[in-house]
C-alpha positions as CSV (number, residue, x, y, z in Angstrom):
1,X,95.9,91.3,93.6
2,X,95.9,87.9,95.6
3,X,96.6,86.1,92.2
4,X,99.8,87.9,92.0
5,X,100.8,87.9,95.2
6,X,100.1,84.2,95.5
7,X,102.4,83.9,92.0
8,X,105.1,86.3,93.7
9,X,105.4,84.0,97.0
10,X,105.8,81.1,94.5
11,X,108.6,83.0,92.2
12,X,110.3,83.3,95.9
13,X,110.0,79.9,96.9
14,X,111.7,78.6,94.0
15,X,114.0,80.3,93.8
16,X,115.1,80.2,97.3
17,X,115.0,76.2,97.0
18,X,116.4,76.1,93.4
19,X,119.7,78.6,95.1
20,X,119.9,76.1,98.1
21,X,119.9,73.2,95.9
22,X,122.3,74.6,93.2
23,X,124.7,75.6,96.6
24,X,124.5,71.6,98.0
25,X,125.6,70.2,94.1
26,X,128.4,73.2,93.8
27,X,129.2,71.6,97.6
28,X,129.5,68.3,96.4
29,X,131.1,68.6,92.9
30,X,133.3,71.5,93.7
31,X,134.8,71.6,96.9
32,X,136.9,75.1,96.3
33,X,133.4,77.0,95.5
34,X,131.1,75.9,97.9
35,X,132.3,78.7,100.5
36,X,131.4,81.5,98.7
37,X,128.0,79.3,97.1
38,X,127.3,79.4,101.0
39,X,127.5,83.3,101.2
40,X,125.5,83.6,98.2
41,X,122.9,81.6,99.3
42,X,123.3,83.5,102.6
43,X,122.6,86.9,100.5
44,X,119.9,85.8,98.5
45,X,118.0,84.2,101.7
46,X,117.7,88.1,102.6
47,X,117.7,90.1,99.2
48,X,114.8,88.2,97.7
49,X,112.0,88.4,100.3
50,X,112.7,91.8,100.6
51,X,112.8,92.1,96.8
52,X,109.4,90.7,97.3
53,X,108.2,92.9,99.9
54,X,109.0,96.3,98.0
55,X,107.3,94.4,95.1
56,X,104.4,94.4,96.5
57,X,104.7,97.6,98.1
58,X,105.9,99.2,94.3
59,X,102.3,97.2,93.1
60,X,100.1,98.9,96.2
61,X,101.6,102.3,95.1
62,X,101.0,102.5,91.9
63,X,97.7,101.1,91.8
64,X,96.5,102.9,95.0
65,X,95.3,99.8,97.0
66,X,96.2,98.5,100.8
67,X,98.5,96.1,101.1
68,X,100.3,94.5,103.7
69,X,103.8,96.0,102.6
70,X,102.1,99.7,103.4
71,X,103.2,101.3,106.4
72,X,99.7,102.8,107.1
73,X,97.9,99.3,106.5
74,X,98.4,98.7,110.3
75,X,97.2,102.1,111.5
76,X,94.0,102.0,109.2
77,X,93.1,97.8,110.7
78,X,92.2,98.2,114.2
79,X,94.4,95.2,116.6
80,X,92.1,94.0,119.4
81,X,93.8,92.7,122.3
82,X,92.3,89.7,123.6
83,X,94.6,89.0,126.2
84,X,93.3,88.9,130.0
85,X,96.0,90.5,132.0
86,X,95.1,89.6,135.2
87,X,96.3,86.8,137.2
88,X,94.4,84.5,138.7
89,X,92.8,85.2,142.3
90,X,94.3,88.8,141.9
91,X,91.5,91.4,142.2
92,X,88.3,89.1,142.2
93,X,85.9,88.7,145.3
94,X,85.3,85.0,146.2
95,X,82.0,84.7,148.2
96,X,81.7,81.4,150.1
C-alpha cells in the first residue's frame, strides 16, 4: 500500500508542476489564452489532490484496510495531547 501511495503522490506532483509549467509557456507564447490557462491551473490545483484523496480512500475500501483517507482512521488512533495548559506561576506552591 505505501508503494502506491508513494507512486500516487508522485502521479500528483507531476502533474501539478507539468500544468503550472504548460500554463507559464501558454503565458508567454500566447498572450490571449493565458487567462483561462490560469483558471485551469486554478481547477486542477484543487480537483487532483482530491482525486487523490478518494483514490486512496476507493483503494482502502475495496481492500478493507485503514488508511488515512477513512473517516474512522482518526477515531480508531488515539491523539495524546501533550500540551501543558497551565501558565506559568498559576496554581503551583513556591516554598522559600
Amino acid at each position: 500500500m505505501k508503494k502506491r501511495k508513494q507512486i500516487a503522490a508522485w502521479i500528483g506532483i507531476i502533474l501539478l508542476v507539468a500544468m503550472y509549467v504548460v500554463t507559464l509557456v501558454m503565458a508567454v507564447v500566447d498572450k490571449s489564452s493565458s487567462g483561462s490557462w490560469f483558471m485551469a491551473s486554478l481547477a486542477m490545483t484543487m480537483v487532483i489532490p482530491v482525486l487523490l484523496w478518494f483514490y486512496i480512500w476507493l483503494y482502502g475500501r475495496m481492500t478493507g484496510k485503514k488508511t488515512i483517507a477513512d473517516s474512522r482512521w482518526s477515531e480508531d488512533n488515539e491523539v495524546i495531547d501533550t500540551t501543558d495548559n497551565r501558565l506559568s506561576g498559576e496554581g503551583e506552591d513556591e516554598t522559600i
